[in-house]
Structures are given as C-alpha cells and as structure tokens.
C-alpha positions in Angstrom: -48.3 -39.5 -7.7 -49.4 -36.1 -6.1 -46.5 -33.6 -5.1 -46.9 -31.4 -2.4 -44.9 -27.7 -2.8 -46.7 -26.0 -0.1 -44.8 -27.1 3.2 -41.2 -27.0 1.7 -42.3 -23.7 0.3 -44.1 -22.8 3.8 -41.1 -23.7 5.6 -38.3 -21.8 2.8 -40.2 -18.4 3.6 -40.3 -18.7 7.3 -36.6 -19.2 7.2 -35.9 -16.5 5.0 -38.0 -14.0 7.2 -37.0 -15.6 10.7 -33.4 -14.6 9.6 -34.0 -11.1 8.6 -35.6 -10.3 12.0 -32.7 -11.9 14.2 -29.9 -10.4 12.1 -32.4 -7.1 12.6 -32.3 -7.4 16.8 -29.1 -8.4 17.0 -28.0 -5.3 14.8 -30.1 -2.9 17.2 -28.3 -4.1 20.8 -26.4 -2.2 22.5 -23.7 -5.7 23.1 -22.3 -5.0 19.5 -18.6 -4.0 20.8 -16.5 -0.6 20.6 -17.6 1.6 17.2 -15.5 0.7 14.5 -12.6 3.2 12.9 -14.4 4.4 9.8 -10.9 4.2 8.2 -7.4 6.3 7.2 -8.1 10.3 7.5 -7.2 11.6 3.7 -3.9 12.7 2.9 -3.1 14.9 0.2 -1.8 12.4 -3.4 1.6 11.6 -3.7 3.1 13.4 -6.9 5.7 11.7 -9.5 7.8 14.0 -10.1 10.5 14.4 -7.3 14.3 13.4 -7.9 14.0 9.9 -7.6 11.3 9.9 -10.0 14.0 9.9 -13.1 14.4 6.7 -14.7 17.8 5.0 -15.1 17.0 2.0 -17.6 14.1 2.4 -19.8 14.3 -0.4 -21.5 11.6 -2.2 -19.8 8.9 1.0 -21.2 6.0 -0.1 -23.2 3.6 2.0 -24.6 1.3 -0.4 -26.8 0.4 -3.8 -26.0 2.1 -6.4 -23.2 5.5 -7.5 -23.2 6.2 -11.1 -22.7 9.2 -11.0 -20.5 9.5 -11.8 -17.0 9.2 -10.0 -13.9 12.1 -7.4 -13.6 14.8 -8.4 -10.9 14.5 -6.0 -7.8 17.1 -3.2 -8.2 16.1 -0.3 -6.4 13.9 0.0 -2.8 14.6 4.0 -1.1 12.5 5.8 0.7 10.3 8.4 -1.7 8.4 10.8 1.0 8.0 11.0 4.3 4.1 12.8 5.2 3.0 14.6 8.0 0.6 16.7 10.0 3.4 19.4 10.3 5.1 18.9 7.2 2.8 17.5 4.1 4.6 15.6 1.8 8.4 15.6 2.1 10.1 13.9 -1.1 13.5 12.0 -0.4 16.5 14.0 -2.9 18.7 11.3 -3.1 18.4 7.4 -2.8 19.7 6.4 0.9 18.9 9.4 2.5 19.5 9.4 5.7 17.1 11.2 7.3 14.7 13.7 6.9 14.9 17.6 7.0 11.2 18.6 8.3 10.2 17.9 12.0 7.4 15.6 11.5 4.8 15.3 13.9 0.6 15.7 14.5 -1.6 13.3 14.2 -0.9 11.9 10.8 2.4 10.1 9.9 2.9 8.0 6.3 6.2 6.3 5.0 5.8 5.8 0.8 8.9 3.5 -0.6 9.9 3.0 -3.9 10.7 -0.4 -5.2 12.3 -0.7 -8.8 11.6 -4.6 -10.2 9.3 -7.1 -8.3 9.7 -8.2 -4.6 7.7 -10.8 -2.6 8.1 -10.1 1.1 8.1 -6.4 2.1 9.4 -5.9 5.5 9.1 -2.7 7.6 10.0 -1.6 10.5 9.5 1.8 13.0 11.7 2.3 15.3 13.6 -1.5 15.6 9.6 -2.8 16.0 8.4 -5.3 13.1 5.0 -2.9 11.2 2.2 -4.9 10.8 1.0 -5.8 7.3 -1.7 -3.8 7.4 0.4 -0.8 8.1 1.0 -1.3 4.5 -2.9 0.7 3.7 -1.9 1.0 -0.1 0.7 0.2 -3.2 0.6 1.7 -6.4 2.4 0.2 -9.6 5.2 1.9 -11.3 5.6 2.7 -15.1 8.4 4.2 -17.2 6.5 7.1 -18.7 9.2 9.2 -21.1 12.0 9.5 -18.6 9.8 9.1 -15.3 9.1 6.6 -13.3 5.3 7.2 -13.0 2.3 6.0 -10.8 -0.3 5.3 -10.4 0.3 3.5 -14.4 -1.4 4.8 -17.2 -3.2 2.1 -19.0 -1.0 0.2 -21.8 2.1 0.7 -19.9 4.1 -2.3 -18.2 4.5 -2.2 -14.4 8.1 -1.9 -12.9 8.2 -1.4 -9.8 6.0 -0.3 -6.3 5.1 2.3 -4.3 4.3 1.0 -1.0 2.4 3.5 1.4 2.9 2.6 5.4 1.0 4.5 8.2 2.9 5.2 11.1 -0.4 7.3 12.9 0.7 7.7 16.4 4.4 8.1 15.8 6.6 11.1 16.3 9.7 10.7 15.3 12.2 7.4 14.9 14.0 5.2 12.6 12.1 3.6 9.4 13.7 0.8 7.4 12.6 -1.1 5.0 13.6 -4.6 3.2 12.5 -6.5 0.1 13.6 -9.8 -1.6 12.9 -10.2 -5.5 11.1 -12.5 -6.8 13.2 -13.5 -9.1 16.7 -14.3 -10.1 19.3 -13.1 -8.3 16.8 -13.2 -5.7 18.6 -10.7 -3.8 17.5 -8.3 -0.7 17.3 -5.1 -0.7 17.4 -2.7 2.5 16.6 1.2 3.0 16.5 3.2 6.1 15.8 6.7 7.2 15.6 8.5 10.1 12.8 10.6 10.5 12.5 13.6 12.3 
C-alpha cells in the first residue's frame, strides 16, 4: 500500500500562507474602524502610609508560610485617595469622610477604596450613575505589614483586604459611593461615600 504525503502536505502549506497574506490586506485597509485608545495615562503610585493605613486587628498577619483559615469577613470599605490633574493624590484622614478638601479637576480623575476582608460584588457609582466594571482599571491586595495595612503585598504575607482603583476620566466633580458584600459569613454590605470636589 503506497501513501501519498505530497497533496495533504501541498494543500497544509497553501493554507498556512493563503492566511498570512489575507490577515496581511485586511490589516493594511483603511476600513479598520476608529484608532484604538492606547490605554490609562500614568498616574503617580499610590503610597501606604496615610491614616487609614494603621491596622486595627493584626491577628490575621503572617510572615512565613500560608495560613489555613478562611477568607476574612468584610469589615471595613472607605474611600483611601481621591487623584487628580489639579490635586495628585489626596489621601482620605478619617474612614467616612465626607468629602474632599482639594478642587479636583483636569483631565485625569481616579477613586482608590479600601476594603478590609473579602467581598464579591464591588459596586460603584459617580454621581447617582452605576460605573462600569471596567472603570475598575486595577486592585491591589492588602497585607498586615508591622502595624500597616500594606500594598501591593510583599511575598509570604496573607492577603486581607483590596484596594480597588476606579477612573472617573472626564468627571469634575460629584458624589462617589461605593458598596461591597462579603463573601462570607455574616455576609453583610458595606457602603462608603464621598463627595468630591
């Protein structure tokens, strides 16, 4: 019985280079849409060390190894900073504030919240509107480090909490709240609002 490679084979490389030159004109048209955003402008880090950044409980800290314990209940969601344009990084002094003291504005405007324990569906809103999840660009774990409440964790440390980071690009000034439910027992919401400036 004679087997014949050369048509299959024939046929395989003719696919493989057909493909390559219509991906190639269809890349090159002028039909391709509106140019795509490239992505966030950079903003200056987020530091750990503001008021809220002192830990009440450290019990959950770890510095060697993993902890078999489950998921901390939520306890704590505040707004940390509020960033702009104008202003840079304003950190929150207490938990609850209600608004802030800079008048934020320009073209850049991000939202970071804190969230103590483990939650499953962050909400936010600007200005009574529902933010899309995307506005959510970037969350950072939480570690007890010492007496701080440090991100983003150091390696060997257990996660506590989040820092969620929302962009509100385009927005001048309004109200920002926020809402989380834990994921665990008590399986309570938690709700923070501030009005920014």
């Amino acid at each position: 019985m004679k087997k014949q490679f050369g048509l299959p084979l024939l046929l395989s490389l003719s696919a493989i280079f057909s493909h390559a030159g219509y991906s190639q004109t269809i890349n090159n048209t002028d039909e391709a849409g509106p140019p795509i955003e490239l992505g966030l402008t950079a903003f200056e880090p987020l530091e750990s060390n503001s008021p809220l950044s002192v830990a009440r409980d450290t019990s959950r800290a770890s510095t060697s190894g993993a902890l078999r314990a489950p998921a901390p209940a939520l306890s704590r969601v505040t707004v940390y900073a509020v960033g702009s344009s104008n202003c840079g990084w304003e950190y929150m002094t207490s938990i609850g504030q209600s608004s802030t003291t800079c008048d934020h504005g320009g073209a850049q405007l991000r939202v970071a919240v804190q969230e103590i324990g483990y939650g499953n569906n962050p909400v936010a809103w600007m200005n009574a509107g529902i933010l899309p999840r995307s506005a959510n660009y970037q969350t950072d774990g939480i570690c007890i480090v010492g007496n701080q409440y440090t991100f983003p964790c150091p390696a060997g440390y257990t996660v506590v909490g989040w820092i969620h980071y929302y962009n509100l690009d385009g927005t001048d000034n309004g109200q920002f709240k926020f809402q989380d439910t834990s994921t665990n027992a008590p399986r309570n919401t938690l709700f923070t609002q501030t009005y920014i400036k």
